[in-house]
Structures are given as C-alpha cells and as structure tokens.
ZAZA-371304 format. One record per residue (C-alpha): residue in one letter; chain; x, y, z. Coordinates in Angstrom, 1 decimal, padded with zeros to 4 digits. Each point is the difference from the previous one (the first is absolute). Example, Ala and Ser with C-alpha at 12.3 -4.5 7.8 and 13.67 -1.06 7.14 Angstrom:
BEGIN
   type   mol       px       py       pz
      A     A    012.3   -004.5    007.8
      S     A    001.4    003.4   -000.7
END
This chain:
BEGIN
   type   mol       px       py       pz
      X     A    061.0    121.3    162.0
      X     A   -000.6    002.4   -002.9
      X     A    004.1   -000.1   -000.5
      X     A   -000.4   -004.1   -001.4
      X     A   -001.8    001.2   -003.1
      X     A    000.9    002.5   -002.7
      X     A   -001.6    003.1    000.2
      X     A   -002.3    001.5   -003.0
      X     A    002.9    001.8   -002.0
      X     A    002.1   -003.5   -000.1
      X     A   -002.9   -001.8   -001.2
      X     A   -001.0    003.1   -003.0
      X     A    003.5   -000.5   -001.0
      X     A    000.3   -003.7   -000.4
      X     A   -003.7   -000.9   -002.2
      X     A   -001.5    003.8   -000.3
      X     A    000.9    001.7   -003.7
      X     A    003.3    001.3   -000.6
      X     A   -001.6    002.9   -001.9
      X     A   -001.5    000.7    003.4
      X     A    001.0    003.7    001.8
      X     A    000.0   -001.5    003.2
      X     A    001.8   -002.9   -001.0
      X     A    003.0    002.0   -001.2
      X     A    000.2    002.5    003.6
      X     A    001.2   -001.1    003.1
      X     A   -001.8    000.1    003.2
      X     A    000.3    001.7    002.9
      X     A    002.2   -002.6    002.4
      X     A    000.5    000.8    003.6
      X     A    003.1   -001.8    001.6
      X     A   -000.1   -003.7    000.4
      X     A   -000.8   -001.5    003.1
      X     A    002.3   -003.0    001.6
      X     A   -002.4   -002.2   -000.8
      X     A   -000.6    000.4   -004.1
      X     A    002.3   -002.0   -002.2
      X     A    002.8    001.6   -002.0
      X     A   -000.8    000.2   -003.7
      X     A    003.5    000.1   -001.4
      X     A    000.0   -003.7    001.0
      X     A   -002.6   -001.5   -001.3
      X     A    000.1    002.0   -003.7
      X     A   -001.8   -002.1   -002.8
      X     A    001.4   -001.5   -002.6
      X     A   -001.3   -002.2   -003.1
      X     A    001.1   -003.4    000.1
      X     A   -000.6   -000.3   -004.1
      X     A    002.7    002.9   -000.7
      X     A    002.4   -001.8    002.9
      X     A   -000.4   -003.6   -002.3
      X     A    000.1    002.2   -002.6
      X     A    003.6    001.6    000.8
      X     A    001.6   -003.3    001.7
      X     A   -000.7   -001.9   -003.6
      X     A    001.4    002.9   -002.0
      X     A    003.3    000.4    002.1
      X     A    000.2   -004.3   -000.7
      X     A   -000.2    000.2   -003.2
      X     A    002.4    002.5   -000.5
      X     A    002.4   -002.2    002.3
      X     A   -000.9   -002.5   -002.1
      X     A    000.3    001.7   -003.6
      X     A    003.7    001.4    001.0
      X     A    001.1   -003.3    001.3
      X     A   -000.7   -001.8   -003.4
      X     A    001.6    002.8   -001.7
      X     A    003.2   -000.6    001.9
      X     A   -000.8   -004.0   -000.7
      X     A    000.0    001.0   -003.8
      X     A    002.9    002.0   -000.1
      X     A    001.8   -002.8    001.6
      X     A   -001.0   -002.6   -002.5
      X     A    000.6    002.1   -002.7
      X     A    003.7   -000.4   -001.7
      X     A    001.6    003.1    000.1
      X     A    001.4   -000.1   -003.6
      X     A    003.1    003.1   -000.3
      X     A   -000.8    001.6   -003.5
      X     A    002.6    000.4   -002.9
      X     A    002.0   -003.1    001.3
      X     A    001.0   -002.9   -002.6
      X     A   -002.9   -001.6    001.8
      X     A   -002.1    002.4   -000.9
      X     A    001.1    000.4   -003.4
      X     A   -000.1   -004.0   -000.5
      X     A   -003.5   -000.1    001.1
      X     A   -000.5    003.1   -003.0
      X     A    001.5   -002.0   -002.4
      X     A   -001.9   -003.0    000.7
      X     A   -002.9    001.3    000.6
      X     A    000.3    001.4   -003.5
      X     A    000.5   -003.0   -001.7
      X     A   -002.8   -001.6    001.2
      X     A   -002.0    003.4   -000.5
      X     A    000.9    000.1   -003.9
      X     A    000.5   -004.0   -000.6
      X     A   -003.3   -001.0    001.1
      X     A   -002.3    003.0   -001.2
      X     A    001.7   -000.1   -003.3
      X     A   -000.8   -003.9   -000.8
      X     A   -003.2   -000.1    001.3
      X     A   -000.7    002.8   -002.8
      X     A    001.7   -001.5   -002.7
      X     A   -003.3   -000.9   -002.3
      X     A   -000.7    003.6    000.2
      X     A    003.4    000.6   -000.9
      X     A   -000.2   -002.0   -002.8
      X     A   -002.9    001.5   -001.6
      X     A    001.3    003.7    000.5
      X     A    003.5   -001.1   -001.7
      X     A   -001.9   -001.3   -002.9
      X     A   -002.7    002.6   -000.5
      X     A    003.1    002.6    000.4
      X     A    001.8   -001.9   -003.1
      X     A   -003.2   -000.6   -002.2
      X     A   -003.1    002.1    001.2
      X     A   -001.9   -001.7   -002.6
      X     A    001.1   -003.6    001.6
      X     A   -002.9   -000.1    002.9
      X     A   -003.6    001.8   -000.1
      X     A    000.1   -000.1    004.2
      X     A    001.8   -001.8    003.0
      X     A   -002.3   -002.4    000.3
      X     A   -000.8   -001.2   -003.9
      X     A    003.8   -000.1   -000.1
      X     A    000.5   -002.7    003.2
      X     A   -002.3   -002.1   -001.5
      X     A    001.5    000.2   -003.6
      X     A    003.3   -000.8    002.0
      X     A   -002.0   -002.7    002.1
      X     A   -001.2   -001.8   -003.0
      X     A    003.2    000.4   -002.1
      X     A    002.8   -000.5    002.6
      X     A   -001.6   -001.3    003.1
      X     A    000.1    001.1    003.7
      X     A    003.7   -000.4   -000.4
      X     A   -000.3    002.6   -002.6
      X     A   -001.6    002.8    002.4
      X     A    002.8   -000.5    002.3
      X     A    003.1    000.6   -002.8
      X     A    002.6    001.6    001.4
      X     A   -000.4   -000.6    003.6
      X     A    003.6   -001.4    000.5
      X     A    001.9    003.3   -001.1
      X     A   -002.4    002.0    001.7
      X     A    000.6   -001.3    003.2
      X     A    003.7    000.1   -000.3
      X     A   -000.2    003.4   -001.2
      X     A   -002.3    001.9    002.1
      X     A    001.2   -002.0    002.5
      X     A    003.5    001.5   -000.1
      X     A   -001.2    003.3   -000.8
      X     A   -002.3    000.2    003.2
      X     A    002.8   -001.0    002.0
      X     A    002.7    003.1   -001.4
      X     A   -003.0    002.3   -000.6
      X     A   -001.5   -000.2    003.9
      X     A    003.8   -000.8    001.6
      X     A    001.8    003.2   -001.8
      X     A   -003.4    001.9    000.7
      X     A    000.6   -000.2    003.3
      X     A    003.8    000.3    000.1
      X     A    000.1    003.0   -002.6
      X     A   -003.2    001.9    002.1
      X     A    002.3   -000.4    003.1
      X     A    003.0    000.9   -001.7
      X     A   -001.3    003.5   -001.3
      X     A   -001.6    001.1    003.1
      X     A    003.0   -000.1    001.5
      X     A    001.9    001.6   -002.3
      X     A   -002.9    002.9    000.1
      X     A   -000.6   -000.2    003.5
      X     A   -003.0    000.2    001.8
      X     A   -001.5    003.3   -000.3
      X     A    000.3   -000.3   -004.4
      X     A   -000.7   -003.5   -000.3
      X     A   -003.3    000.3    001.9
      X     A   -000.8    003.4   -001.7
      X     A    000.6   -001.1   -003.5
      X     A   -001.0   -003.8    000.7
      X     A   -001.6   -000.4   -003.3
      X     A    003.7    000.1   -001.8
      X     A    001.3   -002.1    002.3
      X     A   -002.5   -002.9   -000.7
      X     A    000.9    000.6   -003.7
      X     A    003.6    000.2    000.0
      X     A    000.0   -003.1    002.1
      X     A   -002.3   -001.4   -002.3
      X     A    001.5    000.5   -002.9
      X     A    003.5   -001.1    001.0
      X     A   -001.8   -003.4    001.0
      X     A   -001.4   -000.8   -003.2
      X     A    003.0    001.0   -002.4
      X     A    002.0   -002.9    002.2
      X     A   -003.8   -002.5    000.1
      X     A    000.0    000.3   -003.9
      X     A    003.0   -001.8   -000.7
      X     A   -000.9   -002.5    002.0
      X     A   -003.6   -000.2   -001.6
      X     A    001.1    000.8   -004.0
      X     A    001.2   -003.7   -001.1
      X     A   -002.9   -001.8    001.7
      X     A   -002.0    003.0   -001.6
      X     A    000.6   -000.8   -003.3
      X     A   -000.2   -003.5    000.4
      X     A   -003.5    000.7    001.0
      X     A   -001.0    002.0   -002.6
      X     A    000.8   -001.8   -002.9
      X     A   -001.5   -003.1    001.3
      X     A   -003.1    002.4    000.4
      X     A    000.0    001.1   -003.0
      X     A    000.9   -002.6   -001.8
      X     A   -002.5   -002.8   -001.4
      X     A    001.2   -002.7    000.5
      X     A    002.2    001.0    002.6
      X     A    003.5   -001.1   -000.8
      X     A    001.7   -000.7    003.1
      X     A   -001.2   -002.7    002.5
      X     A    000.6    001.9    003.2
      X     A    002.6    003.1    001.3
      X     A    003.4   -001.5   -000.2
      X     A   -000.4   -001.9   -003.3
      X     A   -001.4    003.7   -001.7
      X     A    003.2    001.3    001.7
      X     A    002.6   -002.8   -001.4
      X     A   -001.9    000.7   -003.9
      X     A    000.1    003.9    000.5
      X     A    003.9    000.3    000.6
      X     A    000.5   -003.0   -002.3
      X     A   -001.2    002.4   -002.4
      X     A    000.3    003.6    000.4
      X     A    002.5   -000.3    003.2
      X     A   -000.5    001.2    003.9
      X     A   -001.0    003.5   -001.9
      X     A   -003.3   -001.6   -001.7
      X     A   -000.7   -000.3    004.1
      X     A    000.4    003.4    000.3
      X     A   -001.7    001.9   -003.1
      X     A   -003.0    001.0    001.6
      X     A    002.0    001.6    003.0
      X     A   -000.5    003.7   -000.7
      X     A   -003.6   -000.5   -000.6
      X     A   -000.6   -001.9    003.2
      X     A    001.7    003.1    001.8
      X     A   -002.2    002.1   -001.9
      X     A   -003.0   -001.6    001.4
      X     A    001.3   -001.9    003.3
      X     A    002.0    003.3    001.3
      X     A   -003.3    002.5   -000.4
      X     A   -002.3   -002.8    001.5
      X     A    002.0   -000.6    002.8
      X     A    000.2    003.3    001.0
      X     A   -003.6    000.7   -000.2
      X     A   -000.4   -003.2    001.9
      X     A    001.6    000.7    003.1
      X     A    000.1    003.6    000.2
      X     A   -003.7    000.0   -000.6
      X     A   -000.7   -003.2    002.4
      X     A    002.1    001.9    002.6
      X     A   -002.1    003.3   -000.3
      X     A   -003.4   -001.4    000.0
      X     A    000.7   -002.7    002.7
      X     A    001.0    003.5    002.1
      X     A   -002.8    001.4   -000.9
      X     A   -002.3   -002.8    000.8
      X     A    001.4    000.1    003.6
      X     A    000.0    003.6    000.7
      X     A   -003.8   -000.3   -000.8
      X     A   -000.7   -002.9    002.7
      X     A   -000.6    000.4    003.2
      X     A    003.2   -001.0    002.0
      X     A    003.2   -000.8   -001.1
      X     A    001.1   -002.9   -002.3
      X     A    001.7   -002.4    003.3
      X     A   -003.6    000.2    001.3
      X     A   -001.4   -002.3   -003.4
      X     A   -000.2   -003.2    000.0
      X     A    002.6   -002.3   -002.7
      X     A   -003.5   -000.9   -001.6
      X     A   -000.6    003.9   -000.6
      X     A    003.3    001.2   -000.7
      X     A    000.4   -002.6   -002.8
      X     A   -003.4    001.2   -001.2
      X     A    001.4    003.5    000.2
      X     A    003.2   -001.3   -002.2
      X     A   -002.5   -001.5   -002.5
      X     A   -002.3    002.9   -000.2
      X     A    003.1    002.1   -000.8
      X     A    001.9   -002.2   -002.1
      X     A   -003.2   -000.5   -002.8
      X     A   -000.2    004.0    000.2
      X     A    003.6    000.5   -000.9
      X     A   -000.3   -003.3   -002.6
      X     A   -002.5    001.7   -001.9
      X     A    002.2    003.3   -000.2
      X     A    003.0   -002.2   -001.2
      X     A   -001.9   -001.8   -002.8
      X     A   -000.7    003.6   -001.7
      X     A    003.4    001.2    000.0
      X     A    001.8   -003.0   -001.0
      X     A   -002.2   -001.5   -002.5
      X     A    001.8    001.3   -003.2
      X     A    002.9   -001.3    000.9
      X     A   -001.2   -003.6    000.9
      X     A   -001.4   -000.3   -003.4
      X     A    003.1    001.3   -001.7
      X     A    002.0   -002.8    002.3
      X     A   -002.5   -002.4   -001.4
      X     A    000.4    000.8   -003.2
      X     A    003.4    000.1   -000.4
      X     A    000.6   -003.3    001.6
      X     A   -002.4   -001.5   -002.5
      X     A    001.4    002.2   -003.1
      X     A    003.0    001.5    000.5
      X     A    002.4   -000.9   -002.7
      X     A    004.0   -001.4    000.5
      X     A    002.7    002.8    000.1
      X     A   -003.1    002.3   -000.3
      X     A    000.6    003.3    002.0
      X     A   -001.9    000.9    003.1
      X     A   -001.8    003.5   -001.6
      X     A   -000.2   -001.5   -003.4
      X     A   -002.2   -003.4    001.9
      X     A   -002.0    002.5    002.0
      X     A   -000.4    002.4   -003.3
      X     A   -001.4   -002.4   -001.9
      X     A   -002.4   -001.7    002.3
      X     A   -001.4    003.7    000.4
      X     A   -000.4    000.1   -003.3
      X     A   -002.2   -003.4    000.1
      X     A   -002.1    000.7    002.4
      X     A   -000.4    003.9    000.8
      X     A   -000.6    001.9    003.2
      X     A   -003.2   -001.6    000.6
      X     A    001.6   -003.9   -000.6
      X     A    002.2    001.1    003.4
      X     A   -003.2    000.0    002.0
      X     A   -001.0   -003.8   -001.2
      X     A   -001.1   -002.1    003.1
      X     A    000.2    002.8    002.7
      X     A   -003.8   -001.1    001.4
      X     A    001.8   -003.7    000.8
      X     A    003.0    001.5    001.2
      X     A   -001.7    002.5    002.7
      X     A   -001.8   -002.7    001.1
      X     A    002.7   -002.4   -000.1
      X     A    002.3    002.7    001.4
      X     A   -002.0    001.1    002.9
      X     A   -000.6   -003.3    001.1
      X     A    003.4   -000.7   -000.2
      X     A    001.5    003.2    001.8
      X     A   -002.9   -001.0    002.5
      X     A    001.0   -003.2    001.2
      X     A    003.8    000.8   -000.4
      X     A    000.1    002.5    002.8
      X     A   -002.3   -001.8    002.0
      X     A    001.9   -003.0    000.0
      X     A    003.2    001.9    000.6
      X     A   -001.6    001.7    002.8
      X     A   -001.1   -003.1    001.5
      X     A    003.1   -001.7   -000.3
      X     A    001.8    003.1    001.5
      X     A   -002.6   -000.2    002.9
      X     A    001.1   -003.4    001.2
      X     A    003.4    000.3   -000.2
      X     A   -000.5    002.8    002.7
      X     A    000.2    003.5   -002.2
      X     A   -002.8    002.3   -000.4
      X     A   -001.4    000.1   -003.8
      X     A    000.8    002.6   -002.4
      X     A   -001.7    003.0   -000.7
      X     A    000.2    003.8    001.0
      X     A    003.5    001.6    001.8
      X     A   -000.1    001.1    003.7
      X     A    000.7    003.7    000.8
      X     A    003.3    001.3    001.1
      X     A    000.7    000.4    003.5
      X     A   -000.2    003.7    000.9
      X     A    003.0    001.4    001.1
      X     A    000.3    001.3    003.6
END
C-alpha cells in the first residue's frame, strides 16, 4: 500500500528547506504502476492567491464599469461654441465682479496711500481712522462702481481671452501655436484687455475719485457718472484710458500667460493626468497657480496703477496726457511709483487666486475642462 502515501522526496520538498541540495534534485522515479494516482491532476494550489485574483479581476470589472457610468453622466460640452464662449464670458464676470468688491477696503487704502503716502502710517491704523471718521459705510466706498466695472471687464477680458487664443492658433496652426505657446497666451491676452478697458475706464474713474476723495462727492456709480460728463464731458470718463492700458494690458498678460505656464507645469509634475483630479483639486490647482501669476502681475503693473490713481485724483482740465504724467513724476519720483505695492501683491494675488479658481469652477460645471497648459499636436503619420 506504499503507493497511498508520498514517498520521502515528496515530503523533503513540501516542509524540508528550500536551500536544501536534495530538495532542489529530482529522484530517481521508475514508471508508475496502474495503481498510483496521476499527479498532473491533483496539482496544489493556494486558495489565498485564488481569493486573491477573483477580487482583483472584480474590482477592475467594477472600477471600468463606473468609469463608463461617469463618462455617461458627464455633459459632453463641444469647445469654442457660443456655448462655450457664453459660459467664458460669464464665468468672467462673476470671476472679476465678485473678487474685486470683496477687496474694495484694500482697494481703498492702496488708492489713497498712492495719492498721499504721507495720508496713512499702515493698512490697519488707516481702517480704523476711516472706521471712526466715516463708518463701516466708509470702508466699503466705492463698491458700486467696482462691481459694475470689474464686472464688465471680467466678462470681455475672459470671453475675448478665449475667442482671441482660439482665433490665433488657428491662424498659426498647430505645430507653431503649440511651439511658441507663450505668445499665443499673450497676444490673446492682450487683444482681450485693450477691448475689457473700455468697458472698465468710466466706472474706473468713478471709483477712484470717490477713493480718493474725502468726502467722497458722488453718492454711488451713476450719479459720479451724470456729475463727471456734466462737467468735463464723456471724455472726463475717459482720461485715465492710456494709463489703465499701461497697467491693465501688461498685467493681463502676465496673468494668463503666467497662470497658463505654471498651471502646466504643476500637472506635468503630478502623477497622472489632469482628468484623473478631482473638481476639489483642480480648482486648488487653479488657485495655487492664479496667486503665483497675481504676485508676478502686481510687480509689473504697479507704476502704472499709481500713475492711473493719480491722475484721476489730479489731472487738470484740457491738461495733456504726457504733460499730466510729467508732472506727477516730478511730484513724487521713481521711488513714489512703488507706493503701496506690499497691499497690492497681497491684494493682487489673492485676487488673481480666486479669479481663476472661480472661473475654473464655473467652467467645470458647465461641462468644459479648466484652463491651464495646451495639449501636444497630433503627430503626423
């Protein structure tokens, strides 16, 4: 009966030591007899590694069938449609409207400070000389025309962004306009905010002057409008033009060629590609890049927002544009052009922050993938 049990060899190989010789050579086996059972039947396995594979090839099942679910319930949102560019603009006007009011006391004490440096020791000692002497009301002036303003701006500046960036690709094709991506994000840029600061100039210097004025002497946007053309015409609206391009044009085109470089950058560095994120991370990504790039853009532009400050407050009737400019130089020197920046790259980079994160977002749920970084060309076959 010696052919029911294993012999010595079998039993060597199954507990003896795998560093064993013996363990490793085969025996001598003579031919099997009728009666011995055939091995190749009965081989072992290990029920653990069996669960093991059965739970893996379920969850895979399982992880591919929600990805099909997803797809599915995700609108499928064609890019560069009036749709699309509808959702840009709107996006952009709730983007610039909302981050711009909710900084408006910050506002307030850079256009000040930028006027009369000597006006305020710091940001907070001058809310609470404007707490005590005007009120909470006071904190808040000029909230009305920045809304409007920033409100229209957003809404040309993220809209024409869009349009302009699709506009020159295809004019330079794909091979160029992914090679030199960098000029296309300023060109489109650019274009965008030359058309977003006429929309943004007469609510602009509304603003400022009742800023920078003490008391302020309008009592909200359209009244400061109705006083300012009763007086100096639709052109009193517009005399701070070519400084707000001077500052608005550069800005915006650190902005969002910056925001799209880093934001690329960001991604190439995770693991996975951007679709795999979360709306909670990409937004977070949109932030991250945005208060980057707004840091960038309150360095280049500064001079020029204090010149626009200054010659809203100042700038005489009939009074040419270089002769304005000249002599506000003159008042305050090189080093007067770099009043306020601390407040402004923090108010900046907040700003840019929450801008592009709330356009991303918006983008996001109207079914198109958030901005940020352009996809390779196709390679030609």
């Amino acid at each position: 009966m010696s052919y029911l049990f294993p012999n010595q060899h079998v039993l060597h190989q199954s507990f003896g030591s795998p560093l064993s010789p013996r363990a490793r050579t085969s025996p001598v086996t003579s031919k099997a007899t009728p009666f011995q059972a055939r091995p190749e039947l009965y081989a072992a396995y290990s029920v653990v590694d069996d669960a093991k594979n059965k739970a893996q090839k379920l969850s895979s099942e399982a992880q591919q069938e929600l990805n099909k679910a997803s797809q599915a319930a995700k609108p499928q949102m064609e890019l560069y449609t009036p749709t699309f560019y509808a959702a840009a603009t709107f996006g952009g006007l709730l983007a610039c409207g909302v981050t711009h009011t909710a900084m408006t006391p910050l506002d307030l004490v850079k256009c000040r400070r930028q006027v009369d440096s000597k006006l305020y020791k710091g940001n907070f000692q001058a809310w609470g000389m404007i707490l005590r002497q005007e009120g909470v009301r006071g904190i808040f002036t000029g909230w009305s025309p920045t809304l409007f303003g920033y409100s229209a701006q957003g809404a040309f500046k993220y809209g024409w962004y869009e349009y302009f960036k699709k506009k020159y690709s295809d004019l330079a094709g794909p091979e160029y306009s992914y090679k030199y991506k960098t000029v296309l994000y300023l060109s489109a840029s650019a274009s965008a905010e030359f058309l977003a600061d006429l929309a943004l100039c007469p609510f602009e210097a509304v603003k400022v002057r009742m800023q920078t004025t003490i008391p302020p002497p309008y009592t909200g946007t359209f009244d400061g409008i109705s006083k300012i053309t009763a007086a100096e015409g639709v052109g009193g609206l517009y005399k701070g033009l070519y400084p707000l391009w001077g500052r608005q044009i550069p800005y915006t085109m650190m902005k969002f060629a910056s925001f799209e470089t880093i934001v690329e950058m960001i991604y190439d560095r995770l693991p996975g590609q951007k679709s795999d994120y979360s709306k909670v991370a990409q937004t977070g990504v949109s932030f991250t890049g945005g208060y980057l790039a707004g840091i960038l853009c309150a360095v280049i532009s500064h001079p020029a927002d204090v010149l626009v400050s200054k010659l809203n407050a100042n700038r005489k009737s009939g009074e040419a544009f270089g002769a304005a400019v000249a002599r506000n130089y003159k008042d305050i020197g090189f080093m007067g052009l770099w009043n306020g920046l601390p407040v402004r790259i923090v108010m900046i980079g907040t700003l840019t922050g929450l801008q592009w994160m709330i356009y991303d977002y918006f983008k996001m749920f109207m079914g198109f993938p958030t901005t940020g970084g352009a996809a390779p060309p196709e390679e030609k076959k």
